[in-house]
C-alpha positions as CSV (number, residue, x, y, z in Angstrom):
1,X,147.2,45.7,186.8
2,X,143.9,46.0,185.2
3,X,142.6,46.4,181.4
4,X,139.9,48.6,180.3
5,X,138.6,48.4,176.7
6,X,135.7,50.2,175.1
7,X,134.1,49.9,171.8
8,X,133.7,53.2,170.0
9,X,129.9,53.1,168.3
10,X,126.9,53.2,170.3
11,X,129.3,52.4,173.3
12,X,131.0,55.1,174.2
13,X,129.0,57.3,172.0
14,X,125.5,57.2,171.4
15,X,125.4,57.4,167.5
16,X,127.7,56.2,165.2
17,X,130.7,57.7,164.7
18,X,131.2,56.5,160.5
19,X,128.0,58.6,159.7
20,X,128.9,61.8,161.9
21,X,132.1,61.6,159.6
22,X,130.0,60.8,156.5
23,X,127.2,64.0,157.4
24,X,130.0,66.1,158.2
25,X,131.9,65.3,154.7
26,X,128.5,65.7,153.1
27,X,128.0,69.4,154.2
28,X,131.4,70.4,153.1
29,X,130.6,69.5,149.8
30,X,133.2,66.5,149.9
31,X,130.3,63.8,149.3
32,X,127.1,63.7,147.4
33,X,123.6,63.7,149.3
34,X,123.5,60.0,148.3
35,X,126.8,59.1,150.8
36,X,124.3,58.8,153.8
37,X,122.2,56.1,152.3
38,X,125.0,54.1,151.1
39,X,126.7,54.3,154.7
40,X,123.5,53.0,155.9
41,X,123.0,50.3,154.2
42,X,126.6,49.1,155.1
43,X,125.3,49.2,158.5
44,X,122.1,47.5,158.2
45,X,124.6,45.0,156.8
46,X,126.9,45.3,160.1
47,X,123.3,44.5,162.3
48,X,122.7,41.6,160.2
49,X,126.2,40.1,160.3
50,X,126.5,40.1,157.0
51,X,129.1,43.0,156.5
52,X,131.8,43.0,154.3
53,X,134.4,45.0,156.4
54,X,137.2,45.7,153.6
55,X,134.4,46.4,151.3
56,X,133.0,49.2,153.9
57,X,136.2,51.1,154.5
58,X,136.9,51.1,150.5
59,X,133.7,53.0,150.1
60,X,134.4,55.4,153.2
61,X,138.2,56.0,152.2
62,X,138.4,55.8,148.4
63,X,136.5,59.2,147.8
64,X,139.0,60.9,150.2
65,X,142.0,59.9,147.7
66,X,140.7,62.7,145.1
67,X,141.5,65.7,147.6
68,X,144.9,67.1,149.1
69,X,145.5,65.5,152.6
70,X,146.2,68.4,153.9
71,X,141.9,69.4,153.2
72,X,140.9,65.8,154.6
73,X,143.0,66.7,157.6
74,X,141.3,70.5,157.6
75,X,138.1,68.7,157.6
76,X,138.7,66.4,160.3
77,X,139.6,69.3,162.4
78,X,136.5,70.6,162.2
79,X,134.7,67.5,162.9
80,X,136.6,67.2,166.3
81,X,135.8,70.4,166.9
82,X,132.1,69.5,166.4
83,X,131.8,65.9,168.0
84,X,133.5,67.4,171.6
85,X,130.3,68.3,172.8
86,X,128.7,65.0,171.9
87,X,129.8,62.6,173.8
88,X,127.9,61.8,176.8
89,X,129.1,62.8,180.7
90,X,128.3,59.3,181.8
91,X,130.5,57.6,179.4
92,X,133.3,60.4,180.2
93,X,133.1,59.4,183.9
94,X,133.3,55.9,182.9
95,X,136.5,56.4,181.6
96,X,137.9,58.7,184.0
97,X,137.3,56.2,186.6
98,X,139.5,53.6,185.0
99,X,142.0,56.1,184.5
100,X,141.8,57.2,188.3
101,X,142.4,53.6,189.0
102,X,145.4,53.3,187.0
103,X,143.8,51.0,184.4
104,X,145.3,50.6,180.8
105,X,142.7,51.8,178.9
106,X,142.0,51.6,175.3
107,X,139.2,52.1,172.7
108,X,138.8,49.1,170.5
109,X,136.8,49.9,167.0
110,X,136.0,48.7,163.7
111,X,135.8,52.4,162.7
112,X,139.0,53.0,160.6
113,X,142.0,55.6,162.2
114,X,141.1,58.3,160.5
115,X,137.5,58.6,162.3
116,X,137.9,56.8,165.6
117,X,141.3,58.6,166.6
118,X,139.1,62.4,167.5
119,X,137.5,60.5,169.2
120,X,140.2,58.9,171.7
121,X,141.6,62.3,171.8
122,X,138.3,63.5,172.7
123,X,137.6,60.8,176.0
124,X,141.1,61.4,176.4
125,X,142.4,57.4,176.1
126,X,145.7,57.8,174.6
127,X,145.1,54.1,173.3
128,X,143.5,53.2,170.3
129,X,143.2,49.9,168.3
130,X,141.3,50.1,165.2
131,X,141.1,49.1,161.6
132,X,144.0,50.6,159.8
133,X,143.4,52.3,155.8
134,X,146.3,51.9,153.9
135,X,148.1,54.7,152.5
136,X,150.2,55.7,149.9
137,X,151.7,59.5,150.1
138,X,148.7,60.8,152.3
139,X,146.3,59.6,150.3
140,X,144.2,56.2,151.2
141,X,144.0,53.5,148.7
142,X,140.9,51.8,150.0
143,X,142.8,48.7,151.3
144,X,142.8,47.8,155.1
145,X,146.4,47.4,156.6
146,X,146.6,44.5,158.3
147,X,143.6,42.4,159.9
148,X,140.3,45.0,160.3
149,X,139.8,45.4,164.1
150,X,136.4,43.3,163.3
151,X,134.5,40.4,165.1
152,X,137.1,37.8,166.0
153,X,140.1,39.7,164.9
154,X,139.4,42.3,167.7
155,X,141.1,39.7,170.3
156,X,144.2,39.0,167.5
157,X,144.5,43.1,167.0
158,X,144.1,43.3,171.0
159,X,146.8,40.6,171.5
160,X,149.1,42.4,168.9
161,X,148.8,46.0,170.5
162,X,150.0,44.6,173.8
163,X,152.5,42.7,173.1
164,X,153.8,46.4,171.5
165,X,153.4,48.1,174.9
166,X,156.1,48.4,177.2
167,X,155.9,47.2,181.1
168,X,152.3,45.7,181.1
169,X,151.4,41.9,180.4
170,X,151.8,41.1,176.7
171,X,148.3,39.0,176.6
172,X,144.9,39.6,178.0
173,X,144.9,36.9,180.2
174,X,148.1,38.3,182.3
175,X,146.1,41.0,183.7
176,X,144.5,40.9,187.3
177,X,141.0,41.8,186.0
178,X,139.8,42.6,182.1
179,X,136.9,45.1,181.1
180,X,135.3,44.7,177.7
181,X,131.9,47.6,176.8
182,X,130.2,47.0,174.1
183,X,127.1,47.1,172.2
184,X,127.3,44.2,169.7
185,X,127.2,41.1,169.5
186,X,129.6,41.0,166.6
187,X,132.0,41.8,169.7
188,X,131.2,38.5,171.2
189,X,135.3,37.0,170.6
190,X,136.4,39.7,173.0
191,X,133.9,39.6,175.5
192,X,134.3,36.0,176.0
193,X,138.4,37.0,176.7
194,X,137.9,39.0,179.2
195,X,137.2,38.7,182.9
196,X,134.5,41.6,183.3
197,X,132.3,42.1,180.0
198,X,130.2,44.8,179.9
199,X,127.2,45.3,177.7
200,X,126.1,48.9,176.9
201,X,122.7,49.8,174.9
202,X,123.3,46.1,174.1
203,X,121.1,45.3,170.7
204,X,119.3,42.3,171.6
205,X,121.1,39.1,170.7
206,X,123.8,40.6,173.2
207,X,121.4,41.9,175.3
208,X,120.3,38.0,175.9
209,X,123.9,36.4,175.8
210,X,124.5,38.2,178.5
211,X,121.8,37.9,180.9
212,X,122.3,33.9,180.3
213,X,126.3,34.6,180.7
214,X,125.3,36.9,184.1
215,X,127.3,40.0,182.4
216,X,126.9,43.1,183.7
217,X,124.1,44.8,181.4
218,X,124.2,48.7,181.3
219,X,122.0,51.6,179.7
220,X,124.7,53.8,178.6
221,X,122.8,56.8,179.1
């Protein structure tokens, strides 16, 4: 049996899927015109490996708590509806050709549930392992459940998530071959645990780690 894994940002989609979200929330009048900036500056702090994870999702999440779930889940219908024409046909095929194979396939994010899982429904991957917002009736409290599906934990959350599933191997390793996509380097735990890592638009510390470690290198396009 085989394992395929895919990382969500600039991996399987070409933008990043925290500020489609954060755009989206802005021009329903849930945010202020000032949300964009501050979600970038988190990720200028994700390319320089400096992020603070728990402090990124309390910034995304903790705005949400002030409206009725039942809008925040109105609004994330419509951003499904908006981000199915986004994703790109070579990534789709990707995907479908693991599934054709009979692969377990899973996408593997930092992005928190609440984001990342129109997204799985929309590649179709019935799998997701991701950071996890803590709730507390509906509403999020800012707080990551668990360990954030981040840098080195992204091997721990993978680990967990299989030892959950019924009839496949309970560890990366028991699989005949492993696929890891990515774009990061910050992914570097989980590429190094699998048999076949993949890197996609890789930024350029990857892009070198993986020429040196003969991974296959791809465009993503």
């Amino acid at each position: 049996m085989r394992l395929a894994l895919f990382d969500l940002d600039h991996t399987l989609i070409p933008f990043d899927s925290g500020m489609a979200w954060t755009r989206h929330l802005v021009r329903a009048g849930a945010l202020d015109a000032q949300a964009e900036q501050r979600y970038l500056d988190f990720c200028h702090q994700y390319v320089a490996g400096t992020l603070d994870i728990r402090a990124m999702v309390r910034a995304n999440l903790l705005p949400l708590a002030a409206f009725e779930p039942a809008q925040v889940q109105a609004w994330r219908e419509s951003f499904e509806a908006e981000i199915a024409a986004q994703l790109p046909q070579a990534m789709r095929a990707l995907v479908d050709e693991h599934r054709a194979q009979g692969d377990l396939c899973a996408i593997v994010t930092a992005t928190e549930r609440l984001v990342a899982e129109p997204f799985a429904r929309a590649f179709g991957i019935e799998q997701l392992v991701c950071t996890e917002g803590e709730r507390v009736a509906g509403r999020p409290t800012g707080e990551i459940a668990g360990l954030p599906c981040f840098r080195e934990h992204k091997v721990t959350r993978v680990q967990q998530w299989l030892a959950d599933v019924q009839g496949v191997p309970d560890t990366i390793d028991g699989f005949e071959r492993s696929f890891f996509y990515t774009d990061s380097i910050n992914d570097l735990a989980l590429l190094e645990a699998v048999t076949d890592a993949v890197a996609v638009r890789a930024d350029e510390r990857l892009r070198r780690r993986a020429r040196a470690a003969g991974w296959l290198v791809l465009g993503g396009d």
